[in-house]
TILUM-969163 format. One line per field, with one value per residue (C-alpha): residue number from 1; y, z negated, x. Coordinates in Angstrom, 2 decimals. Example, Ala and Ser with C-alpha at 12.3 -4.5 7.8 and 13.67 -1.06 7.14 Angstrom:
# residues 2
pos <- (1, 2)
Y <- (-4.50, -1.06)
Z <- (-7.80, -7.14)
X <- (12.30, 13.67)
//
This chain:
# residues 282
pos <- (1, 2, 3, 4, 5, 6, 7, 8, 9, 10, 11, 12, 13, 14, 15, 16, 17, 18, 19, 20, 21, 22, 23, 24, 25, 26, 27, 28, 29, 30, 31, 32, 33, 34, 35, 36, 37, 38, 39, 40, 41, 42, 43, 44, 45, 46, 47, 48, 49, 50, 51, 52, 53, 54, 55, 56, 57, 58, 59, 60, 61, 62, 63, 64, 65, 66, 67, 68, 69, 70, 71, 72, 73, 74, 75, 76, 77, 78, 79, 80, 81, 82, 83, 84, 85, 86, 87, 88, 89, 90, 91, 92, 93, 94, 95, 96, 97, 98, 99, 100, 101, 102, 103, 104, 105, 106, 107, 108, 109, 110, 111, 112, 113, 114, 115, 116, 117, 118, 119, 120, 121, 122, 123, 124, 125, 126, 127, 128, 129, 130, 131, 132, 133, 134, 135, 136, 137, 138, 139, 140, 141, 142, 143, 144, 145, 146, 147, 148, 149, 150, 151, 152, 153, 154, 155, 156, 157, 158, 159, 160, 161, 162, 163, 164, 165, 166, 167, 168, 169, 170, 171, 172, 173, 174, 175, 176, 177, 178, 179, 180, 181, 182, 183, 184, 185, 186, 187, 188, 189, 190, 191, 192, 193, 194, 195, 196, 197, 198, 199, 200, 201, 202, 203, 204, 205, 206, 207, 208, 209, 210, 211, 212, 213, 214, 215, 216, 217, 218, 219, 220, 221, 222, 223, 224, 225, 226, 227, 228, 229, 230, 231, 232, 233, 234, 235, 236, 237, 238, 239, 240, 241, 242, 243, 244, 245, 246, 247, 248, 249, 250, 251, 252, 253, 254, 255, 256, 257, 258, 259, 260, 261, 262, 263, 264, 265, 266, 267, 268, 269, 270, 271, 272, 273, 274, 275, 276, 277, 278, 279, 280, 281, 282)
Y <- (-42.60, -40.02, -39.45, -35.98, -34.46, -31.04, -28.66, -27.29, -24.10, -24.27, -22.75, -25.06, -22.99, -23.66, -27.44, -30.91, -31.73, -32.91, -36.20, -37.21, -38.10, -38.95, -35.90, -33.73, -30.82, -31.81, -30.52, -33.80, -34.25, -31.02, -31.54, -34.59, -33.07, -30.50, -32.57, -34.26, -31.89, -30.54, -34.00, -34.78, -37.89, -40.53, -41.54, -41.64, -45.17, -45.60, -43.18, -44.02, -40.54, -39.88, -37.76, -36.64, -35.60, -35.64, -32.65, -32.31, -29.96, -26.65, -26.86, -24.97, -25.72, -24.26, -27.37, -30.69, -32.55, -34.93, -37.29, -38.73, -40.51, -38.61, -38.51, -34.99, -32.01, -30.25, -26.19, -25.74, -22.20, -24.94, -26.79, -23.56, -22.25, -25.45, -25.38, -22.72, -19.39, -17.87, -19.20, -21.51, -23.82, -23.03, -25.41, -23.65, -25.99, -29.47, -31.66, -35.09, -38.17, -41.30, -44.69, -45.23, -41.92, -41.78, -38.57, -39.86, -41.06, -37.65, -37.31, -34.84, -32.66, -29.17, -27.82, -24.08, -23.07, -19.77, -17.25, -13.33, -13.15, -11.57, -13.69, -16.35, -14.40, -14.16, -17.55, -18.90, -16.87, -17.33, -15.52, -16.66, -17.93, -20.35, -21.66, -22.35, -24.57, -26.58, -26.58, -27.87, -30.97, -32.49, -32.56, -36.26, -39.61, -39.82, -41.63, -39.16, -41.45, -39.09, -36.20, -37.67, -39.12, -43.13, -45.02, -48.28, -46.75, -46.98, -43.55, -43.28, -40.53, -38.36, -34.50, -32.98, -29.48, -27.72, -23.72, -20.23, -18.39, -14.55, -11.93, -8.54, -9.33, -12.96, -16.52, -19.27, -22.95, -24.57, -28.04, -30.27, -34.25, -37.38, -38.32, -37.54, -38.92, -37.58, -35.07, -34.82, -31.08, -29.41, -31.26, -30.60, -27.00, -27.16, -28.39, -25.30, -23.20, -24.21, -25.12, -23.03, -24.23, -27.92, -29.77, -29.94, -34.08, -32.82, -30.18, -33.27, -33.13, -35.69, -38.03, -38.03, -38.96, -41.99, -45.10, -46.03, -43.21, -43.64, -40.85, -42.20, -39.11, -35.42, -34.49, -31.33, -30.72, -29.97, -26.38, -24.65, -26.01, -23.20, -21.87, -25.46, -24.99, -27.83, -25.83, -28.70, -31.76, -32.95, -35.31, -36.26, -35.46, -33.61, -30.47, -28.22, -25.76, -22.77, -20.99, -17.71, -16.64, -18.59, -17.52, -13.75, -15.14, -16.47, -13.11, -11.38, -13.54, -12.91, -9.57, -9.88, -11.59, -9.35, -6.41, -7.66, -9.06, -5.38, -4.24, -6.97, -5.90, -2.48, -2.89, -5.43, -3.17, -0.18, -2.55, -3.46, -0.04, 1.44, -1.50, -0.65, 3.20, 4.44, 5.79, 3.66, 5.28, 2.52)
Z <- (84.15, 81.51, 77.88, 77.10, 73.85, 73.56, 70.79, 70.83, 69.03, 68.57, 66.99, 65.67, 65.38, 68.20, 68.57, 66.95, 65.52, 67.48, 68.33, 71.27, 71.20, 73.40, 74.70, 72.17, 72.92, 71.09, 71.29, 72.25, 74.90, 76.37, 76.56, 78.14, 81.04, 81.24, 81.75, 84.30, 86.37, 86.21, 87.68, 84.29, 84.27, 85.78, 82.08, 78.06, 78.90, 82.19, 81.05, 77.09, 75.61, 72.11, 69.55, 65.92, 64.01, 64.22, 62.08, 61.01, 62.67, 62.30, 61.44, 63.56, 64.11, 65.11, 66.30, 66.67, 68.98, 71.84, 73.75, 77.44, 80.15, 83.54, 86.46, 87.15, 84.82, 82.78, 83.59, 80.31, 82.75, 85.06, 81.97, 80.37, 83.44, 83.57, 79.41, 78.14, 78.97, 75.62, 74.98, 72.41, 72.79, 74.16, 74.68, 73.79, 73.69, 75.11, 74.97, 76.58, 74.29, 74.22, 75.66, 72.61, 70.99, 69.07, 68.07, 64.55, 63.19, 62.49, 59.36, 57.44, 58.53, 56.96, 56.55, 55.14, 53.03, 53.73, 51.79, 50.78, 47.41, 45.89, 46.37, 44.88, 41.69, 41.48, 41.76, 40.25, 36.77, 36.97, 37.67, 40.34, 37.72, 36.15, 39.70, 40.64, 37.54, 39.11, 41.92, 41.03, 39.46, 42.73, 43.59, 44.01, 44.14, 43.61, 43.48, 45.46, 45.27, 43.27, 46.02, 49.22, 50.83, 50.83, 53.86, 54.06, 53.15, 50.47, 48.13, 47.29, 48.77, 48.07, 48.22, 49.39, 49.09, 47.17, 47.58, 47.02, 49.80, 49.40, 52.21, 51.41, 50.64, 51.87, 49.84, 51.14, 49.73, 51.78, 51.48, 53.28, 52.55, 54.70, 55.58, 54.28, 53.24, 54.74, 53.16, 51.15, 51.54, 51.35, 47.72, 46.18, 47.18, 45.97, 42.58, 41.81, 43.25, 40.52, 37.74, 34.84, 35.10, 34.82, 31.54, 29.56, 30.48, 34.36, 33.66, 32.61, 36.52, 35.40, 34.67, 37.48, 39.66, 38.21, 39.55, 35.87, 35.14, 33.59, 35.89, 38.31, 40.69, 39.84, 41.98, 43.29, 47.32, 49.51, 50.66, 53.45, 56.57, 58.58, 56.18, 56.88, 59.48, 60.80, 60.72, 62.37, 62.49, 62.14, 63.89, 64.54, 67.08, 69.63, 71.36, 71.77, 75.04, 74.26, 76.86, 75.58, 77.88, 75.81, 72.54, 73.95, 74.49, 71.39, 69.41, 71.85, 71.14, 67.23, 67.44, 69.59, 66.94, 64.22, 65.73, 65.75, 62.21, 61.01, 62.70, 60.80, 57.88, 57.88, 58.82, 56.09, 53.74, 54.58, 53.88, 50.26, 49.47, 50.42, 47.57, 45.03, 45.41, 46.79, 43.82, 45.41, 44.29, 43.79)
X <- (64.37, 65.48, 64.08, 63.70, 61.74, 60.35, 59.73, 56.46, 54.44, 50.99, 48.01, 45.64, 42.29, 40.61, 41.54, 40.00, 43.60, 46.59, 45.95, 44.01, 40.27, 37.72, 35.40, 37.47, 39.73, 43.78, 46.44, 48.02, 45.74, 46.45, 50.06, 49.57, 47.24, 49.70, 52.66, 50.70, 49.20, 52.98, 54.34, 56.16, 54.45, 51.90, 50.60, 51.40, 51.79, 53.71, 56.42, 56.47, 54.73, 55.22, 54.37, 56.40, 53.72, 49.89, 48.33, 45.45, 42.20, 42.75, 46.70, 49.18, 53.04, 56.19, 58.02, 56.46, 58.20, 56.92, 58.81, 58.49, 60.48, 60.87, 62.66, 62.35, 63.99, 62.94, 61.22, 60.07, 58.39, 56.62, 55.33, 54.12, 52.69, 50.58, 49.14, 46.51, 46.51, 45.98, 49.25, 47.61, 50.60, 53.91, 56.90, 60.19, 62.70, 64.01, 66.72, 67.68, 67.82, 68.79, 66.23, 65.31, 64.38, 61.29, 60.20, 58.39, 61.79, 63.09, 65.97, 63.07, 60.26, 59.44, 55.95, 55.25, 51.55, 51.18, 49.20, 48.88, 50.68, 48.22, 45.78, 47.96, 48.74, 45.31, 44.06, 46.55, 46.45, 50.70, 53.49, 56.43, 58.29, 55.66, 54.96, 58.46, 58.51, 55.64, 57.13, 60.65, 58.22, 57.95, 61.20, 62.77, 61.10, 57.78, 54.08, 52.40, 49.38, 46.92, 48.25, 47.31, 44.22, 44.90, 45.40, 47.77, 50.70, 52.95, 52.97, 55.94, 57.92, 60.70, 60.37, 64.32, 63.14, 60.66, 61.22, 59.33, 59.98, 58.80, 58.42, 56.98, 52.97, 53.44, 54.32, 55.34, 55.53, 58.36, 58.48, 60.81, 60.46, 62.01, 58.02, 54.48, 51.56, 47.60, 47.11, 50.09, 51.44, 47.59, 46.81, 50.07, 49.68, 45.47, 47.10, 49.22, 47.01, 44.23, 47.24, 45.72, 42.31, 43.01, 42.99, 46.32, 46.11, 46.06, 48.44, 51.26, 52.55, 55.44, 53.30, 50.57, 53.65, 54.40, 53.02, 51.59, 49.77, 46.03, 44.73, 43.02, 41.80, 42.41, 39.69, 40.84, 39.75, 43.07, 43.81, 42.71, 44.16, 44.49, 47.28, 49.55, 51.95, 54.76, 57.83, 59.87, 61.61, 64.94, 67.26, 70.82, 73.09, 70.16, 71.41, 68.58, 68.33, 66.06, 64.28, 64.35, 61.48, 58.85, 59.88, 58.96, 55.99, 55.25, 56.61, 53.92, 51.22, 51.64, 51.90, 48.62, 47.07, 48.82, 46.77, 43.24, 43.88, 44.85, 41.60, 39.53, 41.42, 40.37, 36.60, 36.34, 38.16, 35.78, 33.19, 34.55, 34.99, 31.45, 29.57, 32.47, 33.67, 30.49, 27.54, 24.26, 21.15, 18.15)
//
């Protein structure tokens, strides 16, 4: 048999997280149906099904990558044609690997936190400047241990790439890291995102990433999952092959979804402005 992995979009909304679960709609265990009922393969098991990354419930991605043994090749069209059709999650890319490929072991991974930039000047009382500068603090090698929820793992991780990425109304915390913790990206965002209102002790980043720090919780809930997305991984010496075909149809699914947001947009905006331009007589 031959190893192939596969890049895969997704949006997380309307799924219990990516990881399969009994009784509970994944996106994991949709691919795996999929690549079934497509004659991919007989089971996760039998032909050695595995997954990069397992986000959280409600998180959405633009390249996770699974991996699989098969005898047939790849159609990434047949595998679509076979997955949901709201176009929920589309595969748009493959490439053959070697035996002993596993998807997990990628050189880094790149998430993006996406929010209105407004809304972040806002909340966050700062300007772009003053964030970058928090930003830049997580750069390196670090104890991520009071941003993350604990498992078994060790906490220490090292953060390649920490960026501001602006586009028109939109901001964009890039981060880019060798592995992560649970957690990890979502309460490092939550913590500059509520900066200015923390106590100057809390407001010592340098020192809540060291492994002897005092603090012992900074108890700050992570951000809003639905604004994570896995941007993707990457590895060494793997030749991609695009199909061109689904990345139309992801462009036409977001500018589906583009539309009706606009039209929420504007009936919640007429709403707004009727309790706070309009004179109401008691």
């Amino acid at each position: 048999m031959r190893r192939f992995a596969i890049q895969t979009f997704y949006d997380g909304t309307n799924y219990h997280g990516y990881q399969r679960q009994p009784n509970l709609k994944t996106v994991e265990g949709t691919l795996v149906e999929s690549l079934i009922k497509s004659g991919y393969i007989e089971s996760p098991e039998t032909n050695h099904f595995r997954s990069a990354s397992r986000t959280d419930r409600f998180v959405s991605a633009i390249g996770n990558v699974f991996a699989f043994n098969s005898e047939k090749n790849i159609i990434l069209d047949l595998l679509n044609a076979t997955l949901p059709s709201d176009k929920s999650i589309i595969c748009w890319s493959y490439a053959e690997v070697s035996n002993d490929f596993t998807p997990k072991y990628s050189k880094s991974k790149k998430y993006w936190y996406v929010l209105p930039l407004n809304y972040a000047k806002i909340i966050t009382n700062m300007n772009l400047e003053e964030i970058t500068e928090i930003c830049s603090s997580f750069k390196g090698e670090h104890d991520f241990r009071l941003f993350c929820k604990l498992d078994q793992r060790n906490t220490i991780r090292k953060i390649n790439e920490f960026n501001l990425i602006i586009n028109e109304d939109v901001i964009i915390f890039e981060i880019e890291a060798n592995s992560f913790l649970w957690e990890q990206v979502r309460r490092v965002v939550s913590y500059i995102l509520n900066f200015s209102k923390l106590s100057k002790t809390l407001q010592n980043t340098k020192d809540l990433l060291q492994t002897n720090t005092e603090i012992k919780a900074l108890n700050i809930e992570p951000a809003n999952p639905k604004q994570l997305i896995l941007v993707k991984h990457l590895y060494d010496n793997v030749e991609w092959k695009t199909s061109s075909k689904a990345i139309e149809k992801i462009i036409k699914r977001s500018n589906n979804l583009l539309k009706s947001l606009q039209q929420n947009k504007v009936l919640v905006t007429s709403i707004y402005d009727f309790f706070t331009l309009t004179e109401i007589i008691d």
